[in-house]
Structures are given as C-alpha cells and as structure tokens.
C-alpha positions in Angstrom: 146.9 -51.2 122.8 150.3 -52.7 123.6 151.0 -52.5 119.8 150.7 -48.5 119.9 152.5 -47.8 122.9 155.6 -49.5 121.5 154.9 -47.3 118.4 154.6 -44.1 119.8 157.6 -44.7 122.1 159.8 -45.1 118.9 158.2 -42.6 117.3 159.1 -40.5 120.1 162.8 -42.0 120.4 163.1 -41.5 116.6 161.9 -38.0 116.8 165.0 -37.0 119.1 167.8 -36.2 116.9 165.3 -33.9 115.0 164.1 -31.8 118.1 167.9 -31.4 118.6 168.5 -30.2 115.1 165.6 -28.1 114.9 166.6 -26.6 118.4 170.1 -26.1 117.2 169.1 -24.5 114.1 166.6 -22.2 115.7 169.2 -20.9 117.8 171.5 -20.0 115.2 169.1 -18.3 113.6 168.0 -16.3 116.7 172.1 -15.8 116.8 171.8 -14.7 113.1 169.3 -12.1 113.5 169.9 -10.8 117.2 173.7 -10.8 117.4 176.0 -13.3 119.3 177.9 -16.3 118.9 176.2 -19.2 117.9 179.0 -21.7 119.4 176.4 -23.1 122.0 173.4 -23.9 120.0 174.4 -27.4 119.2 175.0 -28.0 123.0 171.6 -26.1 123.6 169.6 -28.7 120.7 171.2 -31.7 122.6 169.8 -30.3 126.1 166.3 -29.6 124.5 166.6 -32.9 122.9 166.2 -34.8 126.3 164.5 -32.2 128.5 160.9 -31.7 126.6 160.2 -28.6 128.6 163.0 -27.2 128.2 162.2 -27.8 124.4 159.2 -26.2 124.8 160.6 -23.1 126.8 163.0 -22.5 124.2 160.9 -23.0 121.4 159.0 -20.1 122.9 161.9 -17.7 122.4 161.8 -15.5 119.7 163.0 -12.2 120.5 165.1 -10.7 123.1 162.3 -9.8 124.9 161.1 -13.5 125.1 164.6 -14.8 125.9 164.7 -11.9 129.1 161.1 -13.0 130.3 162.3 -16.9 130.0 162.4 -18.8 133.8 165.2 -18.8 135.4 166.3 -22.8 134.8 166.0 -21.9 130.9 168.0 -19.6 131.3 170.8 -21.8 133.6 170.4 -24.1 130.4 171.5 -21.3 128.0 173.9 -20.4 130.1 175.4 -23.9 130.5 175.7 -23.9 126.7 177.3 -20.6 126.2 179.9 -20.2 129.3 181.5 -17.5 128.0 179.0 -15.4 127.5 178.3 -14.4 131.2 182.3 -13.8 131.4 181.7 -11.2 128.1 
C-alpha cells in the first residue's frame, strides 16, 4: 500500500509540467479562435498547474459563453494572468 501511494504521488508530481502545458496551450487556442492576446496563457497553465480546480474550471471553458458563466475566482485567476485586459 505504502509502495502505491509513493507512486501515485510522483505520478501526480510528474504530471505537473503537463497540466501546465496542456492549460497553456488550450488557452492559446481559445485566444486563436475567439480573439485576444494570448500573452497570459503561460501564466494561466502555471496557476492551473498547482490549483487542480482551477484546472478543472478552466478546462471547462470552451466558448465565450463558458468563459462568462465561469465563477467568479476563475475568473480573478484569468484576470491575474492577463492585467491588461480589464484596462482594454
């Protein structure tokens, strides 16, 4: 037992960097097809990468639609990533 709880924590650990990337990537292509700026998606996959809800929250966005029905601490993350967006 103690042997898979070690694993599954470094699986989890290793798994990281690709949440991050695959956050990060989804965003620029939500950027890509929606409009915007994409300068915050890296800062947005490293957020995701150790907040799993926020992961999950984001994961869920898809469409405009989906990022304007998103909570309201999703959408302080986003924010946090692209600053100067709000200002525009």
């Amino acid at each position: 037992m103690k042997k898979y709880l070690i694993l599954t924590i470094a699986a989890a650990c290793l798994s990281a960097p690709a949440s991050a990337n695959e956050t990060a990537d989804a965003c620029k292509s939500y950027v890509a097809e929606n409009g915007g700026d994409a300068s915050g998606c890296d800062c947005l996959g490293e957020a995701a990468a150790s907040d799993a809800t926020l992961a999950d929250a984001l994961a869920a966005i898809a469409t405009p639609a989906d990022l304007e029905a998103a909570d309201q601490s999703t959408k302080e993350a986003i924010a946090a990533c692209f600053p100067d967006a709000a200002a525009g």
